[in-house]
OpenMM code with the backbone's topology and positions (N, CA, C; nanometers):
from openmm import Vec3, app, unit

residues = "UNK UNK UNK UNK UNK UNK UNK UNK UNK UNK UNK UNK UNK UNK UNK UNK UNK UNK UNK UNK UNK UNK UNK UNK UNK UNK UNK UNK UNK UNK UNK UNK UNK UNK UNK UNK UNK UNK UNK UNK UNK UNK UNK UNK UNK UNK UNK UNK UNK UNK UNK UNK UNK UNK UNK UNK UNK UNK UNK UNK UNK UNK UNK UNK UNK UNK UNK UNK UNK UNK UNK UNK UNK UNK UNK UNK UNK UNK UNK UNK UNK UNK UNK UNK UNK UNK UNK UNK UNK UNK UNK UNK UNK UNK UNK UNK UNK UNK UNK UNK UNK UNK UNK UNK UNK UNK UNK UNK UNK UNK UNK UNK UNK UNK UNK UNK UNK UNK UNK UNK UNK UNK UNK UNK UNK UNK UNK UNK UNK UNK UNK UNK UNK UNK UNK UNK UNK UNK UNK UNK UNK UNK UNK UNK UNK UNK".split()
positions = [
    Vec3(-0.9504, 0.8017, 0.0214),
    Vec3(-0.9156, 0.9034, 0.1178),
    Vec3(-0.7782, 0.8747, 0.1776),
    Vec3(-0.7313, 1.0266, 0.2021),
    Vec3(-0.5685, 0.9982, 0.2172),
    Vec3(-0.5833, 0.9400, 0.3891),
    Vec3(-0.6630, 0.9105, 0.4603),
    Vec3(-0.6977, 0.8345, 0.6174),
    Vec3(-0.7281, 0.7199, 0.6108),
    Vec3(-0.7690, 0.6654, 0.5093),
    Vec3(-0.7793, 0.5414, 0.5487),
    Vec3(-0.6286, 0.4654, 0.5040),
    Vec3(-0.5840, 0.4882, 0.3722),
    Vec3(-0.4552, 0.4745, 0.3385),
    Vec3(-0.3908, 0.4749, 0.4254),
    Vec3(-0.3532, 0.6418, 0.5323),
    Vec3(-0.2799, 0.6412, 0.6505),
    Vec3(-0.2787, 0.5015, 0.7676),
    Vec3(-0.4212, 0.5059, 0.7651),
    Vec3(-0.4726, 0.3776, 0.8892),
    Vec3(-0.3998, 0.2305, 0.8494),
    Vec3(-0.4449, 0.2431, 0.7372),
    Vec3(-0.3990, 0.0869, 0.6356),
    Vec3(-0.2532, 0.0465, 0.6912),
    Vec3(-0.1383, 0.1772, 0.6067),
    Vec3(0.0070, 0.1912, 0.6131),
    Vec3(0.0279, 0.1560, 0.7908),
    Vec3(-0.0281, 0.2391, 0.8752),
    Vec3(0.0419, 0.1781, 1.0214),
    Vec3(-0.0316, 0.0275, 1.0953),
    Vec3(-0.1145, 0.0413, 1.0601),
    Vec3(-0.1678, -0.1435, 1.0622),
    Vec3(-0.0627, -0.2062, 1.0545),
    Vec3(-0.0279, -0.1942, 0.9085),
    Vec3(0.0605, -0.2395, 0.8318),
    Vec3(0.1867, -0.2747, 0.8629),
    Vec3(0.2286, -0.1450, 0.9106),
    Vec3(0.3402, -0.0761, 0.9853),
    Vec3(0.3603, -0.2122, 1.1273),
    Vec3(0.2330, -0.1855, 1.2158),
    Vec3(0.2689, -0.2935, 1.3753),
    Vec3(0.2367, -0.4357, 1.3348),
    Vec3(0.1913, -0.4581, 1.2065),
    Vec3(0.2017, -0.6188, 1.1813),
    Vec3(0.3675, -0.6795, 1.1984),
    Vec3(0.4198, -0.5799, 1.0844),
    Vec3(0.5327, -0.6042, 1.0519),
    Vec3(0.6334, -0.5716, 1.1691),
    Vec3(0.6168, -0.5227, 1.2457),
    Vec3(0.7337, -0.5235, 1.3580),
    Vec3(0.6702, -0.6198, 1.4715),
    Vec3(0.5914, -0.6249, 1.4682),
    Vec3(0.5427, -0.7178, 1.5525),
    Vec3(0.6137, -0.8574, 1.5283),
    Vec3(0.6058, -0.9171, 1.3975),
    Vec3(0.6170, -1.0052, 1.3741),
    Vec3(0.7699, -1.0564, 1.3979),
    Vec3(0.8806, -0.9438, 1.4032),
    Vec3(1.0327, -0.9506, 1.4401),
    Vec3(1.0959, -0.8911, 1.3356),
    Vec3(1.0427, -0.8497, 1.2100),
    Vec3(1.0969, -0.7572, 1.0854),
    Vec3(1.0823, -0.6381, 1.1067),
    Vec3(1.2399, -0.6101, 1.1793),
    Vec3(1.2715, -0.4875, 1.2184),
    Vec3(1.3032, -0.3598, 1.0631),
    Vec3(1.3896, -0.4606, 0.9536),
    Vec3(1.4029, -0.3364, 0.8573),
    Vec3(1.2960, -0.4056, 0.7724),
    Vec3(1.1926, -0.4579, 0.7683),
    Vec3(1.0577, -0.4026, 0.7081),
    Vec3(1.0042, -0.3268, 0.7787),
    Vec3(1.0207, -0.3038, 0.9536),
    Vec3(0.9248, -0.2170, 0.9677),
    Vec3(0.9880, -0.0719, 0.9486),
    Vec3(1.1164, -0.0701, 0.9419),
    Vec3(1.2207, 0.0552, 0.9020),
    Vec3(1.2042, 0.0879, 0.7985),
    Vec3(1.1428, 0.0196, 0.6573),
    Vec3(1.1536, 0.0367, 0.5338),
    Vec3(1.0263, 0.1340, 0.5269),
    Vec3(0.9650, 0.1389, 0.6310),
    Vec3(0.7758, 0.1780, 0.6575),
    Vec3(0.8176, 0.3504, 0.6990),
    Vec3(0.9270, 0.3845, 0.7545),
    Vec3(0.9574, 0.5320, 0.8251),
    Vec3(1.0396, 0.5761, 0.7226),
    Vec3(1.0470, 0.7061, 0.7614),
    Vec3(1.1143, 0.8260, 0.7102),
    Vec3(1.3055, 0.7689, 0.7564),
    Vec3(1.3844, 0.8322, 0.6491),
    Vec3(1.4915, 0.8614, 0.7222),
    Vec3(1.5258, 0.9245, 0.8993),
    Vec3(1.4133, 1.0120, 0.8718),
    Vec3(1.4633, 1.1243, 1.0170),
    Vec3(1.3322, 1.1163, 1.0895),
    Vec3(1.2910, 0.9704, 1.1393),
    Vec3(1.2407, 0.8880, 1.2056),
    Vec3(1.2217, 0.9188, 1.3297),
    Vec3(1.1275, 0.9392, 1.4121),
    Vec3(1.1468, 0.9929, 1.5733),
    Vec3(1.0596, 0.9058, 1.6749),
    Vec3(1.1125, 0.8352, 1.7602),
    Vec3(1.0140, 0.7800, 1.8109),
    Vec3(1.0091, 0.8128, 1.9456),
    Vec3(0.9403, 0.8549, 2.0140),
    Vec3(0.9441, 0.9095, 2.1800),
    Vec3(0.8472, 0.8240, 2.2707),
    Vec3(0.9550, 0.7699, 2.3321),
    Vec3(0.8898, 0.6517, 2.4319),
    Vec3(0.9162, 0.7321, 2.5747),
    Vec3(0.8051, 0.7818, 2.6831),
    Vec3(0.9112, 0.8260, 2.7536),
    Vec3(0.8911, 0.7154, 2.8579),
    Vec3(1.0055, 0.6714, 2.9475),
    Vec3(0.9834, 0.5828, 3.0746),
    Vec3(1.0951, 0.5726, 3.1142),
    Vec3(1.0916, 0.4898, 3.2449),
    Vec3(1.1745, 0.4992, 3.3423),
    Vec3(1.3628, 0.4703, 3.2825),
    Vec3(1.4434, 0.5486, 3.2455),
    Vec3(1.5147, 0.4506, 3.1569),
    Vec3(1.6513, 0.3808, 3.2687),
    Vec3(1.6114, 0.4231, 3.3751),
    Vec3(1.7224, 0.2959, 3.4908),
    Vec3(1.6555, 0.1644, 3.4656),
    Vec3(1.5221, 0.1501, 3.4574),
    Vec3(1.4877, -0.0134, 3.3992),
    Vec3(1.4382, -0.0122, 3.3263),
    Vec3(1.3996, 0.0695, 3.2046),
    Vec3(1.3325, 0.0362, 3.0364),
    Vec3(1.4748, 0.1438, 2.9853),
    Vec3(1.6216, 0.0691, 2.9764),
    Vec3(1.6939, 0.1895, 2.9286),
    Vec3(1.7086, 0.2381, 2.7605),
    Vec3(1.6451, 0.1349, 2.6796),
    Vec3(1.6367, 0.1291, 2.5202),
    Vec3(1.5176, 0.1956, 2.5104),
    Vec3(1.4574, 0.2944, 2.6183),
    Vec3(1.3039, 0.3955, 2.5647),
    Vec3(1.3636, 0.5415, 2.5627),
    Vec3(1.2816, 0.5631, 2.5777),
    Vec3(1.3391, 0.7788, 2.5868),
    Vec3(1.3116, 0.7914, 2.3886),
    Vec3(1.3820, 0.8821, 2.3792),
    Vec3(1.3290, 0.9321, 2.2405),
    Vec3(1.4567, 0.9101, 2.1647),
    Vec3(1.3828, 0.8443, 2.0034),
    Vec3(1.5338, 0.8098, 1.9443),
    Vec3(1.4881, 0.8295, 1.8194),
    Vec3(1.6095, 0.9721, 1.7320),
    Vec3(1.5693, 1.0028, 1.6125),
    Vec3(1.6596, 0.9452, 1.5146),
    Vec3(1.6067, 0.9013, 1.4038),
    Vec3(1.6795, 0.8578, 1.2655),
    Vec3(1.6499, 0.6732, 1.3399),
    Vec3(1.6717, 0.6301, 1.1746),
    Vec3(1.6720, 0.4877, 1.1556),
    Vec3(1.7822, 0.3929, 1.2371),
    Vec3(1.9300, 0.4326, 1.2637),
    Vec3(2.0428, 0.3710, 1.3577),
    Vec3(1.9561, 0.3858, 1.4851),
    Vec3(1.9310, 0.4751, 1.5438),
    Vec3(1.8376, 0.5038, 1.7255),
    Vec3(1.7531, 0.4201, 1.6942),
    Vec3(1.6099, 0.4366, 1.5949),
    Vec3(1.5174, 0.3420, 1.5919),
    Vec3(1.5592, 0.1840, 1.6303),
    Vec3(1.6694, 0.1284, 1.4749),
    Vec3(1.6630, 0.0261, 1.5033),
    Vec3(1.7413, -0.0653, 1.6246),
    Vec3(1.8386, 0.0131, 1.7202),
    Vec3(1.9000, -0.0348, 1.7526),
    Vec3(1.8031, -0.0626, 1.8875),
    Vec3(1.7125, 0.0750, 1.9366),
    Vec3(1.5900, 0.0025, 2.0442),
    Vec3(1.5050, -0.1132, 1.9878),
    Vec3(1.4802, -0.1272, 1.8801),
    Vec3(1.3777, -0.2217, 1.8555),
    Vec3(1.4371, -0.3506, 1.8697),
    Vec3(1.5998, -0.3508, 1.8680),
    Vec3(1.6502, -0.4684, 1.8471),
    Vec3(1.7093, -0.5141, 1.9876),
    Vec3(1.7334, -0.4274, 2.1082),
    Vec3(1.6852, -0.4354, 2.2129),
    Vec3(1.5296, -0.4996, 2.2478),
    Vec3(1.4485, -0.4779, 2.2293),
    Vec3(1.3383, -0.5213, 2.2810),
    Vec3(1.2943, -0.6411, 2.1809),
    Vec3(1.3236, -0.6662, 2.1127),
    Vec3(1.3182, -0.7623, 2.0003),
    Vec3(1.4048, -0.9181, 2.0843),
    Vec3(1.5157, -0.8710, 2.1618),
    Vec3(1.6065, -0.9194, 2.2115),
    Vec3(1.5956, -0.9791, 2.3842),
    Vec3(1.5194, -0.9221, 2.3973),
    Vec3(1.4589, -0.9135, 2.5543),
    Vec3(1.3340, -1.0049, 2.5451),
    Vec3(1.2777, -1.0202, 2.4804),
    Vec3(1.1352, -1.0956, 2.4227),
    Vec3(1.0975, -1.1777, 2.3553),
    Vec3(1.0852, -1.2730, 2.3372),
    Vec3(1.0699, -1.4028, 2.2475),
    Vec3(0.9603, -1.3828, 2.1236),
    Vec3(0.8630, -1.3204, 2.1970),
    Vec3(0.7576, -1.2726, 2.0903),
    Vec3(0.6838, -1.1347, 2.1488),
    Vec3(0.6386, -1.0962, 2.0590),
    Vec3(0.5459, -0.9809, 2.0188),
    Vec3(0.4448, -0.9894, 1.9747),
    Vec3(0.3151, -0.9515, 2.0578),
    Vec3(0.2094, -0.9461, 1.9830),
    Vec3(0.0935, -0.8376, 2.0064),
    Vec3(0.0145, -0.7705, 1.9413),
    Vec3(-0.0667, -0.6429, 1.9616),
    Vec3(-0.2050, -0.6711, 1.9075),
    Vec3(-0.3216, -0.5909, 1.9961),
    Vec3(-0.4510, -0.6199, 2.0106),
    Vec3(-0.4822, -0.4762, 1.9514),
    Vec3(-0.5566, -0.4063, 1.8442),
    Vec3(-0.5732, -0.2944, 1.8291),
    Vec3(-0.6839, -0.2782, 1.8736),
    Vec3(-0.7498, -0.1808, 1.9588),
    Vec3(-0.8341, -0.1538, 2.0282),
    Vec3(-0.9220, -0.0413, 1.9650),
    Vec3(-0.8426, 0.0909, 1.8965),
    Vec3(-0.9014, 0.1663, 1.8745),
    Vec3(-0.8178, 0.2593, 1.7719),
    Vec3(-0.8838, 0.2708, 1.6432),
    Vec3(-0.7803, 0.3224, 1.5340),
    Vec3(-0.8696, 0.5002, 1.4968),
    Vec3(-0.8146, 0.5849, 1.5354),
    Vec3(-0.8319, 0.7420, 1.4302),
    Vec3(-0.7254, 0.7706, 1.3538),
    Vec3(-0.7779, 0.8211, 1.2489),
    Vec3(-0.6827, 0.8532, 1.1127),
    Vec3(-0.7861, 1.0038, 1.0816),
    Vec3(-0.6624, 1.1075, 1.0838),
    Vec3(-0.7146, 1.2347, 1.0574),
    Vec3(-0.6069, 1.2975, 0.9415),
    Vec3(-0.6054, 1.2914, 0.8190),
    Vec3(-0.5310, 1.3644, 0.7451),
    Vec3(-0.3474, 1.2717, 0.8050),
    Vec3(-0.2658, 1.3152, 0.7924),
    Vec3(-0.1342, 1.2913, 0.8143),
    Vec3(-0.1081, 1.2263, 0.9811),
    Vec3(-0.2369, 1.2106, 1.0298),
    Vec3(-0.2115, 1.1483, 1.1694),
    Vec3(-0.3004, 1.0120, 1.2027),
    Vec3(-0.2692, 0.9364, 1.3032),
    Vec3(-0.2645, 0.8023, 1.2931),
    Vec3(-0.2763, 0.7846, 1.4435),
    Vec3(-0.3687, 0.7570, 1.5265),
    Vec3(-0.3748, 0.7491, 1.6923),
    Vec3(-0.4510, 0.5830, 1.7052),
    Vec3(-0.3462, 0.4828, 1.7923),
    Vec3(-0.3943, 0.3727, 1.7915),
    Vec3(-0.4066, 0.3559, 2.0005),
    Vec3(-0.5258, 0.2930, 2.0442),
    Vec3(-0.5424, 0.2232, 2.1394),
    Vec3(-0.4937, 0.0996, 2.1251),
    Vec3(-0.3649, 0.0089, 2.2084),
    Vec3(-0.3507, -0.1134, 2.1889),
    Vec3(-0.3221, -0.1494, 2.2738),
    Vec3(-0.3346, -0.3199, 2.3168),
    Vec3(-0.2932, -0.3514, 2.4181),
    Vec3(-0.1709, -0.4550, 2.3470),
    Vec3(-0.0412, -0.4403, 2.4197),
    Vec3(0.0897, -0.5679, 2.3662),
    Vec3(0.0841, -0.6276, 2.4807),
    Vec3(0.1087, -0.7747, 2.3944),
    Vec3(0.1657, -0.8472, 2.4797),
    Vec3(0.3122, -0.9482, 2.4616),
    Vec3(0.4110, -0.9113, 2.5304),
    Vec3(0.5185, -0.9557, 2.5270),
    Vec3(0.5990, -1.0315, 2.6519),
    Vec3(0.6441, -1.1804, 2.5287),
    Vec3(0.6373, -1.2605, 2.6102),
    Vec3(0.8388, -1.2468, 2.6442),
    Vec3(0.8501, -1.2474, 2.7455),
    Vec3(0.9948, -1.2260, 2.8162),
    Vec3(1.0821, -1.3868, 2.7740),
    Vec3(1.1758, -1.3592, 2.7255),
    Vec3(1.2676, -1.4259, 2.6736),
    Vec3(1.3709, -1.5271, 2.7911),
    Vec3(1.3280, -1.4554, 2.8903),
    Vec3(1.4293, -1.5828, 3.0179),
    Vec3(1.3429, -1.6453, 3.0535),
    Vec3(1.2086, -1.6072, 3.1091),
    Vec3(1.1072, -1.6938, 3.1925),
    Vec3(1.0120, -1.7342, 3.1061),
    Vec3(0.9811, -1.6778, 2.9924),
    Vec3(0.8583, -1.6685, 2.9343),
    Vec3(0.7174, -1.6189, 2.9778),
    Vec3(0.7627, -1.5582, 3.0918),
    Vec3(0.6255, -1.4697, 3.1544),
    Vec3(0.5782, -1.3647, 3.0648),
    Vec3(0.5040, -1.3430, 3.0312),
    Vec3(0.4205, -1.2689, 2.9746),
    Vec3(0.3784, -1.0998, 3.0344),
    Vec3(0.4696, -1.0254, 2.9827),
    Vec3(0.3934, -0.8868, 3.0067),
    Vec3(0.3109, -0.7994, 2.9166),
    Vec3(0.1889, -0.7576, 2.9642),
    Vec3(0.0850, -0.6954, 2.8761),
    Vec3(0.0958, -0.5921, 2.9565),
    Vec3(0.0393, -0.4825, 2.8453),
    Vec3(0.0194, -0.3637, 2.8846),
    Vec3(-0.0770, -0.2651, 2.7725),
    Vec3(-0.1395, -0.1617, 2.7504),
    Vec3(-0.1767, -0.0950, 2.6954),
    Vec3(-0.1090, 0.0431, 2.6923),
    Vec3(-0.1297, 0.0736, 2.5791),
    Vec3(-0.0693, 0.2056, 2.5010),
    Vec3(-0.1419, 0.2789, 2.4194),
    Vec3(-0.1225, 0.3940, 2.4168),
    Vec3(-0.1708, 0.4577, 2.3035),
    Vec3(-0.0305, 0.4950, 2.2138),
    Vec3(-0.0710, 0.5208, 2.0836),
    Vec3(0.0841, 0.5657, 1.9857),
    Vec3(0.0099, 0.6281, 1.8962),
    Vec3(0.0595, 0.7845, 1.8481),
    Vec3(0.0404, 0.8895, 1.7936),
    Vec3(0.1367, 0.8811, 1.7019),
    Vec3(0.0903, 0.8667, 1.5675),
    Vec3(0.1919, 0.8573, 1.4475),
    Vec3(0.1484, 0.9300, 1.3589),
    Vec3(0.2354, 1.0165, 1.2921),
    Vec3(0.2580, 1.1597, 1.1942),
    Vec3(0.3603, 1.0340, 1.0769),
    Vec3(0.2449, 1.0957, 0.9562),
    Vec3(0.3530, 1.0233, 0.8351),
    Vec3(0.3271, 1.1373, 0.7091),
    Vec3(0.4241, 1.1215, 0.6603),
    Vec3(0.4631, 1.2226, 0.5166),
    Vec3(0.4953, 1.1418, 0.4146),
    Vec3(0.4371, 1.1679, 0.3132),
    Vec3(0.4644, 1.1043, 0.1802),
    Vec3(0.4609, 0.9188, 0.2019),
    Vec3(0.3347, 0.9343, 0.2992),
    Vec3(0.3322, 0.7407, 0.2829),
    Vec3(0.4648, 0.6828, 0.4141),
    Vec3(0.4993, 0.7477, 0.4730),
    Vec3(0.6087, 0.7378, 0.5963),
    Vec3(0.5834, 0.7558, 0.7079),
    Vec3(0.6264, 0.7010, 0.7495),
    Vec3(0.6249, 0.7112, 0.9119),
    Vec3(0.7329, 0.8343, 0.9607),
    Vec3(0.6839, 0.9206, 1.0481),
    Vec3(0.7924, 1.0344, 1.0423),
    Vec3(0.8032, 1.0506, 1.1973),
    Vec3(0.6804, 1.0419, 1.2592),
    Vec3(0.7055, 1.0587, 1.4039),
    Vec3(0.6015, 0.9150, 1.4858),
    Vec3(0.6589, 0.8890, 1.5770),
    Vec3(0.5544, 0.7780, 1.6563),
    Vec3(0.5907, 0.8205, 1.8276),
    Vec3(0.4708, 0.8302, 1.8639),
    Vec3(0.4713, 0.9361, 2.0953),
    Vec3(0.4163, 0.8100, 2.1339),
    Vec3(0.4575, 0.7193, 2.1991),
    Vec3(0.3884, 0.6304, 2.2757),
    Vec3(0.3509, 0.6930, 2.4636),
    Vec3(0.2605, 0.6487, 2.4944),
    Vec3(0.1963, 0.6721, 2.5960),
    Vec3(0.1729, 0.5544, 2.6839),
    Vec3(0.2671, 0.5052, 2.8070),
    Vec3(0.2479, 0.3569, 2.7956),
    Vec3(0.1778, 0.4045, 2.9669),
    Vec3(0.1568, 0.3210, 3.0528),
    Vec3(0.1356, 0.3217, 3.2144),
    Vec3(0.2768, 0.2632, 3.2635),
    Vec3(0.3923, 0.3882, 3.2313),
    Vec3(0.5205, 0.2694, 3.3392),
    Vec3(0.5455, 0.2276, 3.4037),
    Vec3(0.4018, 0.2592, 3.5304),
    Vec3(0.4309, 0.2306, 3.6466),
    Vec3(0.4422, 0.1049, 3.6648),
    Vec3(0.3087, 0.0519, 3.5800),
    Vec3(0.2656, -0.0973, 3.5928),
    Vec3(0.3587, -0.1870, 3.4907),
    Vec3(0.3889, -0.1396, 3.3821),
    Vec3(0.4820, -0.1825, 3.2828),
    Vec3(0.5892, -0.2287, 3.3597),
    Vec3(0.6484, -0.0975, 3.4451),
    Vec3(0.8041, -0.1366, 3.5450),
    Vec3(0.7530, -0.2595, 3.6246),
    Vec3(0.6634, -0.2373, 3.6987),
    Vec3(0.6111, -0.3688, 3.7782),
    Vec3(0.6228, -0.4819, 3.7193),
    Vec3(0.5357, -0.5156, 3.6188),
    Vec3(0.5753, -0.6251, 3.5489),
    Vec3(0.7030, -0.6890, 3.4917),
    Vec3(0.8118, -0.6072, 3.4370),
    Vec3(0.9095, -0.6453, 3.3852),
    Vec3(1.0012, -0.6477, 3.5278),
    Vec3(1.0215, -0.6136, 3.6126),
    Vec3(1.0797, -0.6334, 3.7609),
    Vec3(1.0340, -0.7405, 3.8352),
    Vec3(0.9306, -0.7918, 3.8093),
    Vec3(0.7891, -0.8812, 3.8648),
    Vec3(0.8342, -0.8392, 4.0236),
    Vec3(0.7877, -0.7478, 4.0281),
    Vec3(0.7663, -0.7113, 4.1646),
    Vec3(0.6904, -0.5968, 4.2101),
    Vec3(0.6112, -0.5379, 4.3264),
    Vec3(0.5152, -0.5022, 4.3638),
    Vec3(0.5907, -0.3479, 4.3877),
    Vec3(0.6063, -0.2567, 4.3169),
    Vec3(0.6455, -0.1584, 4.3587),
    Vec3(0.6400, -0.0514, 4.4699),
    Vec3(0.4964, -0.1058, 4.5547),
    Vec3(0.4346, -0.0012, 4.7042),
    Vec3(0.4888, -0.1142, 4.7715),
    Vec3(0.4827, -0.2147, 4.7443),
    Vec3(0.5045, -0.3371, 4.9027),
    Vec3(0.6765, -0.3590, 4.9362),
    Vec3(0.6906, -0.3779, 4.7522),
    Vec3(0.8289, -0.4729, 4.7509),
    Vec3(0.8437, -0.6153, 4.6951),
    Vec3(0.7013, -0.6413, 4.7429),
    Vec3(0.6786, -0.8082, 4.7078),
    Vec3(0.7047, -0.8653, 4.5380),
    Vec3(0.7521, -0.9601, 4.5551),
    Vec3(0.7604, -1.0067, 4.4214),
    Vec3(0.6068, -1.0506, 4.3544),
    Vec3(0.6032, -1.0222, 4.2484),
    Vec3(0.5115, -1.0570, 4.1993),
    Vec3(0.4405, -1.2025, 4.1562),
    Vec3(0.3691, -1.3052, 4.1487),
    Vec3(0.3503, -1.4611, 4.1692),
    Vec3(0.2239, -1.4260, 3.9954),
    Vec3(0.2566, -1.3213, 3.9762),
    Vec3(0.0987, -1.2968, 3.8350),
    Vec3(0.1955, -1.2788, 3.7201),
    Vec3(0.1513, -1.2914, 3.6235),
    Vec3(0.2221, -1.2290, 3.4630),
    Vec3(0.1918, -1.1133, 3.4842),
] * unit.nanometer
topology = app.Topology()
chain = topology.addChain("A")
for resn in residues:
    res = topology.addResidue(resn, chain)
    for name in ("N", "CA", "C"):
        topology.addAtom(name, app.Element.getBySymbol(name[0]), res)
């Protein structure tokens, strides 16, 4: 079935970027590649939506760059025909302190001919911003938690 294949390919797909192989995971998408992150971009400014493989890779290599490691918990995989919806939680470990920010996401991925063509992430920025600021966004307070 052409869904489980789909499921397989983006597995596949967040092993490999996970791991820091940015053009293996580029080799996995379409030329005209779209990825729509939306969030705050005064402090996540490498998110917002970025089409074709140059936009892709140059955010990934931003956050690739910001982070020492990468790693993802898949929580919950649907594969319907040409679409691909994952529950995950990342966790990424920050490259100055080594504090650790986790968060959960969902990511909606559309692929054609075995490609990755579109990926919508859905993150909580509120708490995401919190964490990468380590600070308490209602109080002010700095944050003392990962």
């Amino acid at each position: 079935m052409v869904e489980n294949l789909n499921r397989k390919r983006v597995l596949n797909f967040l092993d490999v970027y996970h791991s820091g192989d940015i053009e293996g995971a580029l080799a996995r998408c379409s030329d005209d590649i779209e990825l729509i992150a939306p969030a705050p971009i005064d402090v996540l400014p490498h998110m917002g939506v970025r089409r074709g493989k140059d936009e892709v890779r140059t955010m990934w290599q931003t956050v690739h760059g910001r982070y020492s490691s990468l790693r993802h918990e898949v929580r919950e995989v649907v594969a319907e025909g040409d679409k691909v919806a994952l529950s995950i939680r990342a966790f990424f470990t920050k490259r100055h302190n080594a504090r650790i920010v986790q968060f959960d996401m969902a990511v909606f991925f559309t692929l054609r001919d075995g490609r990755i063509v579109q990926m919508r992430e859905i993150i909580d920025t509120f708490d995401l911003v919190q964490q990468v600021l380590e600070r308490d966004l209602l109080t002010g307070k700095a944050s003392d938690a990962n």
